[in-house]
C-alpha positions in Angstrom: -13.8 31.2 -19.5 -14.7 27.5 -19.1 -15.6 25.3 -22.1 -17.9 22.8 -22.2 -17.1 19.4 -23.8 -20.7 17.3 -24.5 -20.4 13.8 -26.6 -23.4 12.3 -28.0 -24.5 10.2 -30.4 -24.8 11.0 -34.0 -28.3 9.9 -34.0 -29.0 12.4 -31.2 -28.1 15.2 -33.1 -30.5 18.0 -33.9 -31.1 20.5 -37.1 -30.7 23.3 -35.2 -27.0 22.2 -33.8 -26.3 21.1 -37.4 -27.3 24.8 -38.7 -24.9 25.8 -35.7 -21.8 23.7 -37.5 -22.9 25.0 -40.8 -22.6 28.7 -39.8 -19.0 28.0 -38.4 -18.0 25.8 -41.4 -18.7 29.2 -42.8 -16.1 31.0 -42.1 -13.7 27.5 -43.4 -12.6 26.5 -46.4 -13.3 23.0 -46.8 -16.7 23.7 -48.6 -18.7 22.3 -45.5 -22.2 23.4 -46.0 -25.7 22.4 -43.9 -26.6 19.8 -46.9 -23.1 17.8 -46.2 -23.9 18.1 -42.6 -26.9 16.4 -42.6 -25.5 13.7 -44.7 -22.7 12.9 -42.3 -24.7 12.7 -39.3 -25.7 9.5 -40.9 -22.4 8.4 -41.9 -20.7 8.9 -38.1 -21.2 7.7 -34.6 -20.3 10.1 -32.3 -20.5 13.8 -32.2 -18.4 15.9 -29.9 -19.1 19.7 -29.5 -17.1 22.4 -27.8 -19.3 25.5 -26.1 -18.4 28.9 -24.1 -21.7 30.5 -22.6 -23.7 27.8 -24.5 -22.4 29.3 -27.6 -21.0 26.4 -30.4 -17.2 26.9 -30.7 -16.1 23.6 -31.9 -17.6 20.1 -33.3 -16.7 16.5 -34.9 -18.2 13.7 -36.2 -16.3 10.6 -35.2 -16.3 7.1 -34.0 -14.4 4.2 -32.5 -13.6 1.5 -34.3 -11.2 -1.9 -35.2 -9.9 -1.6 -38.4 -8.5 -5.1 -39.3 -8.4 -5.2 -35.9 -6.4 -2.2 -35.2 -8.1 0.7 -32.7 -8.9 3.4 -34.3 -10.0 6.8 -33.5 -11.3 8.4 -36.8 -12.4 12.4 -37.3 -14.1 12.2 -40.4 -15.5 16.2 -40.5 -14.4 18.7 -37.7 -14.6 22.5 -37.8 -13.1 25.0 -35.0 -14.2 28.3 -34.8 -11.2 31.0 -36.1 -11.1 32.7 -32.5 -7.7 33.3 -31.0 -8.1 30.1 -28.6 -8.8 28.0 -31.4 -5.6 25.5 -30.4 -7.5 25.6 -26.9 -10.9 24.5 -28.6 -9.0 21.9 -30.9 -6.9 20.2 -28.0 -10.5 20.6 -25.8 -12.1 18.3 -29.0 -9.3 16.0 -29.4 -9.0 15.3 -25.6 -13.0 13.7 -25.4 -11.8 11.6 -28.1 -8.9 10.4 -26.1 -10.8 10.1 -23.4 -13.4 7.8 -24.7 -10.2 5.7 -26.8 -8.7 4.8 -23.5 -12.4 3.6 -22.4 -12.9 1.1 -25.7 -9.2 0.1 -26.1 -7.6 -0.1 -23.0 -3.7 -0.8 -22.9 -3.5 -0.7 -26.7 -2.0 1.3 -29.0 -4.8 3.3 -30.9 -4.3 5.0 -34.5 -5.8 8.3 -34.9 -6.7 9.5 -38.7 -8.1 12.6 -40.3 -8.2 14.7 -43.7 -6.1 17.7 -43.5 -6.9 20.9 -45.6 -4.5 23.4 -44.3 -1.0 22.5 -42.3 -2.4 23.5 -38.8 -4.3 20.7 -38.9 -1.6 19.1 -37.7 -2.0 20.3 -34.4 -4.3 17.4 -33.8 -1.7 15.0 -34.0 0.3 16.8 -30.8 1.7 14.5 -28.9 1.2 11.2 -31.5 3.5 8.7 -32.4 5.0 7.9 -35.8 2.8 10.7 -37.9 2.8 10.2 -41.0 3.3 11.7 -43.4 5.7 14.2 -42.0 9.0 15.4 -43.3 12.0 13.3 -44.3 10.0 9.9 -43.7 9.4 7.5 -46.9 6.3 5.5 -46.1 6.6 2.0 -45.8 4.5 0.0 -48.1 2.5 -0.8 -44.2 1.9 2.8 -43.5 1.0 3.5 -47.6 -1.5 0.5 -46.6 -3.2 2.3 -44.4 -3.4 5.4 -46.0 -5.4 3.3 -48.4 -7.7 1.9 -46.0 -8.2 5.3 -44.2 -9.3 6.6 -47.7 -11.7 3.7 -48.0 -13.2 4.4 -44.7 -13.6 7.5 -45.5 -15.5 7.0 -48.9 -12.6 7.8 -51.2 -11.4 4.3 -52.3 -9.4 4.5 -54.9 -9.1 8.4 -55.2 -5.8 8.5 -52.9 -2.1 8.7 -54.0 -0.5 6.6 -51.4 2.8 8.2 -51.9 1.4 11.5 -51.4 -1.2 10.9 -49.0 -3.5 13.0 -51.1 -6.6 12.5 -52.3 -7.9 13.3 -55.9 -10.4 16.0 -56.3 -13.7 14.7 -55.5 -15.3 17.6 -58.1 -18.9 17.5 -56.5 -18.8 15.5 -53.9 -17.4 16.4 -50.6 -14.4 14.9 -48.5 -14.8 16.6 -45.7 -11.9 16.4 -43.1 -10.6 18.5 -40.0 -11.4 22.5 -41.2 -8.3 24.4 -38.9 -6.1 26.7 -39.3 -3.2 27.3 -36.3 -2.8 30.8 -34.5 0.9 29.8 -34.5 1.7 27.5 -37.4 5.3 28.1 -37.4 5.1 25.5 -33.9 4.2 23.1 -36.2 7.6 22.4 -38.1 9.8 22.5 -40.8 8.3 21.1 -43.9 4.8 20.1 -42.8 3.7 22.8 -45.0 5.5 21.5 -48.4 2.7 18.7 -48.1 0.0 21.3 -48.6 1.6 22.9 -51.8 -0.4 23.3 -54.8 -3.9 21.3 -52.6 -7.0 23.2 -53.4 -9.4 22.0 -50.8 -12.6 23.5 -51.9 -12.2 21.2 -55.0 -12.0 18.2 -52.3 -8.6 17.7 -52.3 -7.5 16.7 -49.3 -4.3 15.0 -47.5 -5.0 12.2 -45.5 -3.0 11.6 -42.1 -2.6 9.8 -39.1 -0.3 8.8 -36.2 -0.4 6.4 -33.0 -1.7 7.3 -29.9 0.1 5.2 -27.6 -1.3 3.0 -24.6 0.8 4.1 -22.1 0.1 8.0 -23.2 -3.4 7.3 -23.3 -3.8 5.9 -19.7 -1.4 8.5 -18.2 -3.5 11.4 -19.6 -0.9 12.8 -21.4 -2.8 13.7 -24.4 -5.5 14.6 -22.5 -3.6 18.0 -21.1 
């Protein structure tokens, strides 16, 4: 069955579609309720939802932006439905943001960041460059810097340990972040998961993470696929 992709802006967004989110934020467990929803829509640009038969399967808030400079494509809440094609309905949702990085940025480099609850989430980085953090890799104190300003952008300033790539409980306020979980997590690699020990994510803790898309993958819709 066909998906349909749609990308609007935040500002566009209506409380019905929002109580749509909510009810699949339901079934998560990144503590993503209507209340938070509403907030964000304030806080993000762009909103990207995934459908089957008109039916809400997938969503993010996002936007495109320089960050010193640097393109950026940043997820700050996401939630995809727990069906068995839910890497289908995650690709589907990264894709349109590809798609719309190669428009803003073209023939650059772009970095792509999130909050991860759960180790599938790393399925949104398929395909990225230099991912980090990821196993046997010591950040540098560049790619430490920009977990820092990542956790700034995304409201947490000074909550994240940038040798970890965690942040700190946020105890009632929310983080929010990219709510997935992988049909096949074992695709995802050898210690990815060690990053996720001990997290509790409905107490806000949540890893930040990001990796390159690059310029030439971008405009040969690679990532796209």
């Amino acid at each position: 069955m066909a998906l349909e992709v749609d990308t609007k802006d935040c500002t566009a967004l209506g409380d019905s579609e929002l109580a749509e989110m909510a009810d699949i934020c339901e079934c998560g467990d990144a503590g993503i309720d209507l209340g938070f929803l509403s907030k964000e829509r304030e806080e993000w640009v762009l909103t990207t939802q995934v459908r089957e038969k008109g039916k809400l399967q997938a969503f993010s808030f996002s936007t495109l932006e320089r960050i010193g400079g640097t393109p950026s494509v940043l997820v700050g809440v996401a939630s995809v439905k727990r069906t068995v094609r839910r890497d289908t309905l995650l690709r589907q949702l990264m894709a349109d943001q590809y798609r719309r990085a190669v428009l803003a940025f073209p023939d650059e480099d772009v970095l792509v960041g999130t909050r991860l609850i759960d180790v599938g989430g790393y399925d949104a980085f398929r395909g990225l460059e230099e991912v980090v953090p990821r196993p046997g890799h010591k950040a540098s104190g560049e790619e430490r810097a920009w977990g820092r300003r990542l956790a700034k952008r995304f409201g947490a300033d000074g909550k994240l340990d940038d040798r970890t790539f965690r942040l700190a409980p946020s105890g009632p306020q929310q983080w929010g972040g990219l709510d997935y979980t992988s049909p096949k997590p074992e695709r995802i690699g050898d210690g990815f998961s060690e990053f996720f020990h001990g997290l509790h994510p409905i107490s806000g803790e949540r890893l930040v993470a990001f990796g390159w898309a690059m310029a030439e993958d971008l405009a040969s819709s690679k990532l796209m696929k």
